[in-house]
C-alpha positions in Angstrom: 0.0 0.0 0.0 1.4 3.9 -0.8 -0.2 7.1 -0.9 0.2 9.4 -3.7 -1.2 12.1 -5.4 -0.7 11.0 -8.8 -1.0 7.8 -11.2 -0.7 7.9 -14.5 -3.5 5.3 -14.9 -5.6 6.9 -12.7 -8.3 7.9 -14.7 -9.2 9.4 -18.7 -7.8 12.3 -17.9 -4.5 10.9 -15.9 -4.0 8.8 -19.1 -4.2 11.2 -21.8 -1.9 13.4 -20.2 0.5 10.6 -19.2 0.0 9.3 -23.0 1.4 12.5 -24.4 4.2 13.2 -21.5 4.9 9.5 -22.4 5.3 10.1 -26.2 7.9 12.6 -25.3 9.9 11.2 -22.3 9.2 8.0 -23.4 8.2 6.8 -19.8 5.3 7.3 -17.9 5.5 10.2 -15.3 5.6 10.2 -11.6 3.8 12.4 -9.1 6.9 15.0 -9.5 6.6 15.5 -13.7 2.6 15.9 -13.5 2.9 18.4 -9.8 5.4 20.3 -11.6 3.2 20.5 -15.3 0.2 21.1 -12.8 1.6 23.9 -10.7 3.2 25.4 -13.9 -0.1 25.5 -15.5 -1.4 26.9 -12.3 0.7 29.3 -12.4 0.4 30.8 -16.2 -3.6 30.5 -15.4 -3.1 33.4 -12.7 -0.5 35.3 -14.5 -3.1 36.0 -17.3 -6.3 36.5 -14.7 -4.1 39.0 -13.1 -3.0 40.6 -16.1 0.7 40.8 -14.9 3.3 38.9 -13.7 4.0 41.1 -10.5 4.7 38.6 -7.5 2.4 39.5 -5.3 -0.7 39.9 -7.8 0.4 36.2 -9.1 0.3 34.4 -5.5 -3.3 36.3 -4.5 -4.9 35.0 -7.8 -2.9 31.4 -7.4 -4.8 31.4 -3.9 -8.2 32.6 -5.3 -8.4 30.4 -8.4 -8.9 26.5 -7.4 -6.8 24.0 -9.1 -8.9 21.7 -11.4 -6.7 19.7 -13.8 -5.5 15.8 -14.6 -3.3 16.6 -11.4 -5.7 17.7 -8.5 -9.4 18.5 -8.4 -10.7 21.0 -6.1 -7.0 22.0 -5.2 -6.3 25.2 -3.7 -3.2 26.9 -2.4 -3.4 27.8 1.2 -2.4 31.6 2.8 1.2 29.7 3.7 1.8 29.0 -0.4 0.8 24.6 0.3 -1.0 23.4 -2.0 -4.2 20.6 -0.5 -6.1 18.5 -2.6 -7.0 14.9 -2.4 -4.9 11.9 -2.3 -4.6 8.2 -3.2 -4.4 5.0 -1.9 -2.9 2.5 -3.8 -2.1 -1.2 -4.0 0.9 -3.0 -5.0 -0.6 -5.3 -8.0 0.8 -8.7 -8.1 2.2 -9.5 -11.5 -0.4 -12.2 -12.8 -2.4 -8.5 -12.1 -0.6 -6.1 -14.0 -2.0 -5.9 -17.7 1.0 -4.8 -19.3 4.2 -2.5 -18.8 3.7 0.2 -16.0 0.6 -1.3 -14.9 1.4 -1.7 -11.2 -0.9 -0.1 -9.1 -5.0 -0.4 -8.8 -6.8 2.3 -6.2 -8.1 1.2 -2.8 -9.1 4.6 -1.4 -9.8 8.5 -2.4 -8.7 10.5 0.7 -10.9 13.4 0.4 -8.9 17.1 0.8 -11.4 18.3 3.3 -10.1 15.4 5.4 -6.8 15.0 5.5 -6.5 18.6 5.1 -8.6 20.1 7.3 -6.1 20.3 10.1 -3.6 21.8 8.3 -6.0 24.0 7.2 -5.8 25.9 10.7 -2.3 25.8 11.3 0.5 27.3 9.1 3.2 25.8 8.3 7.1 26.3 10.0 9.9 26.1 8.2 
């Protein structure tokens, strides 16, 4: 069992974008290529809502705008710059399981962001 936020095989949406990032990098990506793609994205989105690229006019729209893509659903960025959306369980397929190459993992469990979030909702982060 693992938790992630990201499987390529996740769903239609996970697998079109993994097909074409796949096509390129001729692998499938990991929960680091599509969160980086994702935030990117994110990030262009509130440059052009905000009409510049000025820091601070940036982060407020990032915050305001909800992150809805093949990465997250619902996602939002918190006052502290986190991002929370939901996350996955996942099992370990057995080989007689997996249908092919990069087929390992089948879903257990959607962990809901207003649950495993909600804490850290209320309390900033330290670092």
């Amino acid at each position: 069992m693992l938790t992630n936020a990201f499987y390529w095989d996740r769903d239609d949406e996970t697998r079109a974008w993994s097909k074409r990032f796949f096509e390129r990098m001729k692998r499938m990506p990991h929960m680091g290529d599509a969160g980086d793609y994702s935030s990117t994205m994110h990030y262009l989105k509130a440059v052009r809502a905000a009409g510049t690229d000025d820091a601070q006019a940036v982060m407020a729209k990032m915050r305001e705008l909800p992150v809805n893509d093949f990465f997250a659903k619902n996602g939002r960025i918190r006052e502290d710059g986190r991002m929370a959306h939901d996350m996955y369980v996942y099992e370990v397929k057995k080989p007689s399981e997996s249908k092919g190459e990069w087929d390992y993992y089948k879903l257990r469990e959607v962990i809901l962001v207003t649950t495993h979030f909600v804490l850290f909702w209320t309390v900033p982060a330290r670092w």
